[in-house]
C-alpha positions as CSV (number, residue, x, y, z in Angstrom):
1,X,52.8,1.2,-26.2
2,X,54.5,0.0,-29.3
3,X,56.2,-2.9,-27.4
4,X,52.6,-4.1,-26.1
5,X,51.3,-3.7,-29.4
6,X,54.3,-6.3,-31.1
7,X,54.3,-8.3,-28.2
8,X,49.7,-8.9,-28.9
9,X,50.6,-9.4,-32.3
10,X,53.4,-12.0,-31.9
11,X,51.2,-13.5,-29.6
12,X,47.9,-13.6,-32.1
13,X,50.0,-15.1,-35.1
14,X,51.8,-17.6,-32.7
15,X,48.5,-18.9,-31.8
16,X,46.7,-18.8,-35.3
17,X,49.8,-20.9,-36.6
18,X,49.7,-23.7,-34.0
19,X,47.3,-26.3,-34.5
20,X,44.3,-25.7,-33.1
21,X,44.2,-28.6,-30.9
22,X,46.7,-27.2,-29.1
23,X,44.3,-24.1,-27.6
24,X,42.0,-24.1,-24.8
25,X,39.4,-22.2,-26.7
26,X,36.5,-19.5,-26.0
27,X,32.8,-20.9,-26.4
28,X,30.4,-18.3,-27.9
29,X,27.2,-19.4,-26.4
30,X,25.8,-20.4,-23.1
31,X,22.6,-22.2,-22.1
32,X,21.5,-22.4,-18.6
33,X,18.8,-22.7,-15.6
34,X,17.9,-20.0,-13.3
35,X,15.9,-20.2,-10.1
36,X,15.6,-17.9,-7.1
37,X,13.0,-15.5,-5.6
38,X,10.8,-12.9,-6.8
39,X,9.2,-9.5,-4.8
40,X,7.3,-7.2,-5.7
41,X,6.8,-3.2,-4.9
42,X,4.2,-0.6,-5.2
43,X,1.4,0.8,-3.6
44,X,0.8,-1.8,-0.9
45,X,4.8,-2.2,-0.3
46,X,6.5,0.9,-0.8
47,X,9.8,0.1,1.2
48,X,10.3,-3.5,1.9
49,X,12.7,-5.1,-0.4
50,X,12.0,-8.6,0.1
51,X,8.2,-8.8,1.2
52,X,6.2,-11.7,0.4
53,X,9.0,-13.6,-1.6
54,X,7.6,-15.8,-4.1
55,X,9.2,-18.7,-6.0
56,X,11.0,-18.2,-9.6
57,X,12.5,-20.7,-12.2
58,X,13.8,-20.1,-15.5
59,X,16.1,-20.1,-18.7
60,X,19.0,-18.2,-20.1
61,X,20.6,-17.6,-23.2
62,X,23.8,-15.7,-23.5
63,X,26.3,-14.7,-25.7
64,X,29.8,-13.8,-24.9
65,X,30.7,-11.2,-27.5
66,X,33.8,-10.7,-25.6
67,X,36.0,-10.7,-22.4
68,X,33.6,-7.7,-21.4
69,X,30.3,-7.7,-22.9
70,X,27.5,-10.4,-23.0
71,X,23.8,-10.6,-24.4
72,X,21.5,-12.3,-22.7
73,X,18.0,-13.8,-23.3
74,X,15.7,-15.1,-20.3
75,X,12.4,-16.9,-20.4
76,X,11.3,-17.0,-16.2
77,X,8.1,-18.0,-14.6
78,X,7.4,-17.2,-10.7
79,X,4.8,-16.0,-8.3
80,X,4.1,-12.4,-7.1
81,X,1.9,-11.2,-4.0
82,X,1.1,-8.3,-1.5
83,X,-1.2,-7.2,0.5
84,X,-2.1,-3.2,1.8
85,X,-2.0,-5.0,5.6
86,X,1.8,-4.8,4.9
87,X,1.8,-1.3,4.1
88,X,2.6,1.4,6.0
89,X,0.3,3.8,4.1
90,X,-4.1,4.4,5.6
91,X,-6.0,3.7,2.2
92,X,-9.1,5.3,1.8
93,X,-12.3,3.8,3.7
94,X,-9.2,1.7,5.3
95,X,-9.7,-1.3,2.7
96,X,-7.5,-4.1,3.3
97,X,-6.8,-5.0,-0.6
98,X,-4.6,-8.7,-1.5
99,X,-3.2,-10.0,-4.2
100,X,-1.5,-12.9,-5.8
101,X,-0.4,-13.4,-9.7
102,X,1.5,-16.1,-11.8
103,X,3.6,-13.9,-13.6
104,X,5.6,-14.6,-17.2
105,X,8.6,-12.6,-18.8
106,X,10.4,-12.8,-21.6
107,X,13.3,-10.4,-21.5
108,X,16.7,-9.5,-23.0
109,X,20.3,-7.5,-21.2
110,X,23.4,-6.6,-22.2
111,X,26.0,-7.3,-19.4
112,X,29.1,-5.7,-18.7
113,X,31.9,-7.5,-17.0
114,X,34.2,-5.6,-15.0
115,X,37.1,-8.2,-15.5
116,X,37.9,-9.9,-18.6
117,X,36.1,-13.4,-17.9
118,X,37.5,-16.4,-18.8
119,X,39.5,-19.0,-17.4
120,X,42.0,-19.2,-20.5
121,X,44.4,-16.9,-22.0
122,X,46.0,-15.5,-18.5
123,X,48.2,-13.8,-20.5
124,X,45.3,-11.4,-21.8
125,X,44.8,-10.8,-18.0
126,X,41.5,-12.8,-17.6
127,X,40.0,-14.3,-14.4
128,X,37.5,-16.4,-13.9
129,X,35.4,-14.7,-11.8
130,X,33.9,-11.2,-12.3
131,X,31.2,-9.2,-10.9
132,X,28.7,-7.3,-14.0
133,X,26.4,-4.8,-14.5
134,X,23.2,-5.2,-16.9
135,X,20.1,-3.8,-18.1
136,X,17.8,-4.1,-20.9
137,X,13.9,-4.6,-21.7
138,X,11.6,-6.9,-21.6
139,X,7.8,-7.9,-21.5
140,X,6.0,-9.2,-18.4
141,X,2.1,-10.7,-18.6
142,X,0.8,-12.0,-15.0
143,X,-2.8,-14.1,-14.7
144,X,-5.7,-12.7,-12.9
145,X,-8.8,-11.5,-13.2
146,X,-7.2,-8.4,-14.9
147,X,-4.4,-9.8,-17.0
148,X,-1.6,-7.6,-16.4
149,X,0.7,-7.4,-20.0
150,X,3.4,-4.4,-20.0
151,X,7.0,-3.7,-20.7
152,X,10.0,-3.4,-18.4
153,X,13.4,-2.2,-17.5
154,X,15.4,-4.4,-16.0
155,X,18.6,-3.2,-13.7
156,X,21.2,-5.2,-11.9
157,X,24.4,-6.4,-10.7
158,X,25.8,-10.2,-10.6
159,X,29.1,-12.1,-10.7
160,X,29.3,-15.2,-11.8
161,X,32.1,-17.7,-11.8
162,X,33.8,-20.6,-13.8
163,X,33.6,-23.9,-12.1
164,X,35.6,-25.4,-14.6
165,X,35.6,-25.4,-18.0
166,X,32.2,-24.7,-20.2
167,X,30.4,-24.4,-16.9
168,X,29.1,-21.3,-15.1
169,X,27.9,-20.5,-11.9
170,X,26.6,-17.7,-11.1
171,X,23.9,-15.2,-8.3
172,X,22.5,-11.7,-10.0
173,X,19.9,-9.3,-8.3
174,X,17.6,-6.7,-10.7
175,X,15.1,-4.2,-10.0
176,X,12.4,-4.6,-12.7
177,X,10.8,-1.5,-13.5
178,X,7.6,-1.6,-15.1
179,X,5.3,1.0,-17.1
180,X,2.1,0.2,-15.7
181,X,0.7,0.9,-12.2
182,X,-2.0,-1.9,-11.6
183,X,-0.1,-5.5,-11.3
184,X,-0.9,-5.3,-7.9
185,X,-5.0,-4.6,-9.1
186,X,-7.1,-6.8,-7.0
187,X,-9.5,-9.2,-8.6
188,X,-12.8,-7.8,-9.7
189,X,-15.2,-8.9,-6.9
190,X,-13.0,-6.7,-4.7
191,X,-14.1,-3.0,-5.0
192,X,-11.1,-1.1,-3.8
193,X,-8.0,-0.7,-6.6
194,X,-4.6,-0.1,-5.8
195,X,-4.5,1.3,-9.6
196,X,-3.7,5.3,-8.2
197,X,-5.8,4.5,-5.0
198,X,-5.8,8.3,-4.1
199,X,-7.2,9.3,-7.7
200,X,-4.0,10.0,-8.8
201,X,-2.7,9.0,-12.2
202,X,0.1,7.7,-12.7
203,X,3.1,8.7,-14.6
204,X,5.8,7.5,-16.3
205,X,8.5,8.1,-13.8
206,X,6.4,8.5,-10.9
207,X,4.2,5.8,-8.7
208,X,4.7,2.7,-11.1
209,X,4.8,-0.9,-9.9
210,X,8.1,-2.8,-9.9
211,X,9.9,-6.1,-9.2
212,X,12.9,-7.6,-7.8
213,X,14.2,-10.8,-9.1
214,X,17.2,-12.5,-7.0
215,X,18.2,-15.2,-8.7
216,X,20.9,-18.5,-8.9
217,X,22.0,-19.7,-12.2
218,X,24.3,-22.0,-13.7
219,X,25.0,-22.2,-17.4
220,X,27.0,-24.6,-19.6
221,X,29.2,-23.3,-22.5
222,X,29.2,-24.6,-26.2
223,X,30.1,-23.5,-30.0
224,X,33.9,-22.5,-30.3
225,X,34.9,-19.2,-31.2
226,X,37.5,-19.8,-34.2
227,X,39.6,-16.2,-33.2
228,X,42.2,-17.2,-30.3
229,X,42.6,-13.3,-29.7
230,X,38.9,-12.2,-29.6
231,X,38.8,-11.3,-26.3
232,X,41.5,-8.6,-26.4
């Protein structure tokens, strides 16, 4: 233990002596597109993962703390539909109930990497791939007749690779929990709700609506970390 803790240091004040120029260095922040698929599931699609995909596109914001640990902002925009023809479930008075929103969220993570990512300092035992973990919260409003506006959990798993160096690529799938139970409420000329269509309420662990998001993204590095040894 002592000999790795010498050998880190010799390491850390070898590097901090050396010009700088001579150190690929770690970038701090990352900005970057996102695009994919979104799903949604509740009342009229209690099972099906991927029913009714619609179209998503957004932006990201991280920052790389570390090796490990990220925090990352996202702005995305996509489409979200179902329909109780797709469900398995008999609705009362056997109402066939559709819906289709424009959806908006604006939501922040923490990720976890399960290597040390980076595609420097080998000696630190990086790689430049890893997969991650994340979860945070965030704020979804979707257009309608009823505008839907109500917080959610994200939670996922991703991994993401380095190109080369500054750039990112990366593929990430979340569940998006919400704390609301009518983004799948019809528009108000129809007069059967999906909002606790049995008559009963909802709760906050029990029969709430939800989201998937699968998404692509690719994200390009900038501002230098001055600390050659942050990552450890």
């Amino acid at each position: 233990m002592n000999g790795k803790i010498v050998f880190s240091f010799m390491v850390c004040m070898h590097a901090i002596l050396l010009p700088k120029n001579l150190f690929s260095q770690e970038y701090a922040h990352e900005l970057g597109i996102i695009g994919g698929m979104s799903s949604y599931m509740g009342d009229a699609n209690k099972t099906k993962l991927f029913l009714n995909p619609g179209a998503t596109i957004g932006g990201i914001y991280r920052y790389n703390v570390n090796f490990h640990w990220a925090i990352k902002g996202d702005l995305i925009a996509g489409l979200l539909s179902g329909s109780t023809a797709d469900a398995q479930n008999v609705f009362p008075s056997n109402m066939n109930v559709s819906f289709d929103r424009t959806f908006v969220e604006l939501g922040s993570q923490i990720e976890f990497n399960f290597f040390p990512y980076s595609d420097k300092y080998g000696y630190l035992g990086t790689k430049p791939y890893t997969p991650y973990l994340f979860t945070g919260a965030g704020i979804t409003v979707a257009t309608g007749d009823q505008l839907f506006f109500n917080a959610n959990v994200p939670i996922g798993i991703g991994f993401k690779y380095k190109l080369r160096n500054r750039l990112n690529l990366g593929l990430e799938f979340s569940m998006r929990k919400l704390f609301g139970d009518n983004l799948d409420a019809p528009d108000k000329h129809q007069d059967f709700s999906l909002d606790a269509p049995f008559g009963i309420k909802s709760s906050v662990l029990k029969n709430q609506d939800w989201y998937s998001l699968t998404l692509l993204f690719m994200s390009w590095e900038f501002g230098l970390k001055d600390d050659p040894c942050h990552g450890r």
